[in-house]
C-alpha positions in Angstrom: 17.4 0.7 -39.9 18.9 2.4 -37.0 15.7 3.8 -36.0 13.7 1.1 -35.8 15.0 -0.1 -32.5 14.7 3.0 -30.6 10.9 3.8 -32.0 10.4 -0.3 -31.3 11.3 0.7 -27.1 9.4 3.9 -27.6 6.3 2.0 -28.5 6.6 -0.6 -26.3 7.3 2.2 -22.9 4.2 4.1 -24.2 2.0 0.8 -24.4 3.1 -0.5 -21.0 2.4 2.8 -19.4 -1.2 3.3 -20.6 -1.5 -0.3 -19.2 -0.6 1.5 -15.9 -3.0 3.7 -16.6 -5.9 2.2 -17.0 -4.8 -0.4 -14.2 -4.8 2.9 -12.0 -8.4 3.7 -13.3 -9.7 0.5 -12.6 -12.7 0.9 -10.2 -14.5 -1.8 -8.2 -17.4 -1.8 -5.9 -18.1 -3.3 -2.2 -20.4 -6.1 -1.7 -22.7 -7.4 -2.9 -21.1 -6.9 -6.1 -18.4 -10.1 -6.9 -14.9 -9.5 -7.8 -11.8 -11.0 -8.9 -8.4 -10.1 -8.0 -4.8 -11.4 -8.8 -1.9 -11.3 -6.8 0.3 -13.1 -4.7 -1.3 -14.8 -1.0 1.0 -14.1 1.7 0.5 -14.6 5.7 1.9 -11.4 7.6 2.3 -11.5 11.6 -0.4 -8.8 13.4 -1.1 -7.9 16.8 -4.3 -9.0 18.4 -6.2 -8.4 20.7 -6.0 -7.2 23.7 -4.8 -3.7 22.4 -3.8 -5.2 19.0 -0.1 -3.6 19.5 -0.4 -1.0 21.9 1.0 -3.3 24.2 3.4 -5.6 22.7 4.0 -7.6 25.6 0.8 -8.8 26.1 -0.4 -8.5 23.1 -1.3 -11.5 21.0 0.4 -12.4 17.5 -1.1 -14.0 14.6 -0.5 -14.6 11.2 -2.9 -13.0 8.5 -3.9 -13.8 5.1 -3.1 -10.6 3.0 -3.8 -10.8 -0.8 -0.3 -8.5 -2.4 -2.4 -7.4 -5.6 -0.6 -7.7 -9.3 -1.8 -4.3 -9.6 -3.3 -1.7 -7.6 -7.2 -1.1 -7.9 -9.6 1.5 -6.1 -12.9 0.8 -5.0 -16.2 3.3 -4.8 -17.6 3.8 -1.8 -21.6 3.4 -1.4 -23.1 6.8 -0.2 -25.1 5.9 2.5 -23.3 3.1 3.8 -22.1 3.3 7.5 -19.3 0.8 6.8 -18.9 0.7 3.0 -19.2 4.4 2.2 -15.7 5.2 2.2 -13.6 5.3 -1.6 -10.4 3.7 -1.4 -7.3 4.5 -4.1 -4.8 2.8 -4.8 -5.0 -0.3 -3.0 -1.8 -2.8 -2.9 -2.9 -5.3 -0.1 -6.2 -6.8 0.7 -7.1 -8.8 3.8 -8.6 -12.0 3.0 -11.5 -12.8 5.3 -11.9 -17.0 5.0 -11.3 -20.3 6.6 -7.7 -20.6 7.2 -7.6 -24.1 5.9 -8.4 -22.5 2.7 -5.5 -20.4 2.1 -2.2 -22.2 4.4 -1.3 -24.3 1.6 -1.3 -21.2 -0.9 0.8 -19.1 0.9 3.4 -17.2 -1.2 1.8 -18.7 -4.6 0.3 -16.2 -6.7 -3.9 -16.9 -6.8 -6.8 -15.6 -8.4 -9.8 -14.6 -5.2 -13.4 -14.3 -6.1 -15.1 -12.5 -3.0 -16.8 -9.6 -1.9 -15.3 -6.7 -0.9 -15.8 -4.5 2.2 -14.3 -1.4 4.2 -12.4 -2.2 7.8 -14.5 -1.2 10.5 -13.0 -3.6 13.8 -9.3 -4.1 14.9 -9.3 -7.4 13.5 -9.0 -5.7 9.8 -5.8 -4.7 8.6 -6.2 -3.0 5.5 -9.0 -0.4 4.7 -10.8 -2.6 2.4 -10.7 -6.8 2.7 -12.1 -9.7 0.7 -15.2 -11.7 1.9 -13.7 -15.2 0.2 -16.2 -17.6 -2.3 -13.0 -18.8 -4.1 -9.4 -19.0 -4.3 -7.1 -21.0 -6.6 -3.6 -20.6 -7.9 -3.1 -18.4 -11.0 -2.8 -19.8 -14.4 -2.4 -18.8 -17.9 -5.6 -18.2 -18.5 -6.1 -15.8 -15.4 -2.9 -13.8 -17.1 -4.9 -11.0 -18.2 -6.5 -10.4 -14.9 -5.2 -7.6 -12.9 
């Protein structure tokens, strides 16, 4: 009887972490292929242009929609590709690339985003890869087992 607790935790640890796992493992592909992500919409303050902070005084400031994933994924480059030839690992934070009056109400909710992915390539991106938009919506129950 007094075992059962300990080798309950022990299973449970070991299940969680080859969740982790295979989260970590989890590759996607840049456009044109579709994805969808989970995670929590938030609006972070960037520099703009002119020098998009190498001159904070003059810079401009503005608020971008950034995608805080569930879980981190990774994402294959295309060989070939001038822009979308680069792998990524480990991504945390995605840029979202839509209509702002399609995100401002979402902010700090967690959401599930359908899009298309693609590497940074302009100072306007923030993160190495970002999300071309189709859909957003806040998460339910039955997105639970997307990561």
């Amino acid at each position: 009887m007094t075992y059962r607790l300990p080798i309950l935790i022990f299973i449970l640890l070991a299940v969680s972490h080859l969740d982790a796992v295979a989260q970590e493992r989890r590759w996607l592909s840049y456009e044109p292929e579709t994805v969808e992500l989970r995670g929590r919409l938030i609006l972070q303050w960037k520099y703009g242009p002119p020098n998009y902070g190498e001159e904070p005084k003059t810079d401009s400031k503005g608020r971008v929609p950034m995608l805080v994933l569930t879980a981190p994924v990774n994402v294959r480059g295309t060989p070939g590709d001038a822009i979308n030839g680069e792998s990524v690992r480990g991504i945390r934070r995605i840029q979202l690339v839509s209509d702002p009056a399609t995100y401002r109400h979402l902010a700090g909710k967690d959401v599930v985003v359908k899009g298309t992915l693609f590497h940074a390539h302009t100072g306007h991106h923030y993160t190495d890869v970002l999300i071309t938009v189709s859909s957003l919506e806040v998460a339910t129950k039955r997105h639970k087992k997307l990561k």
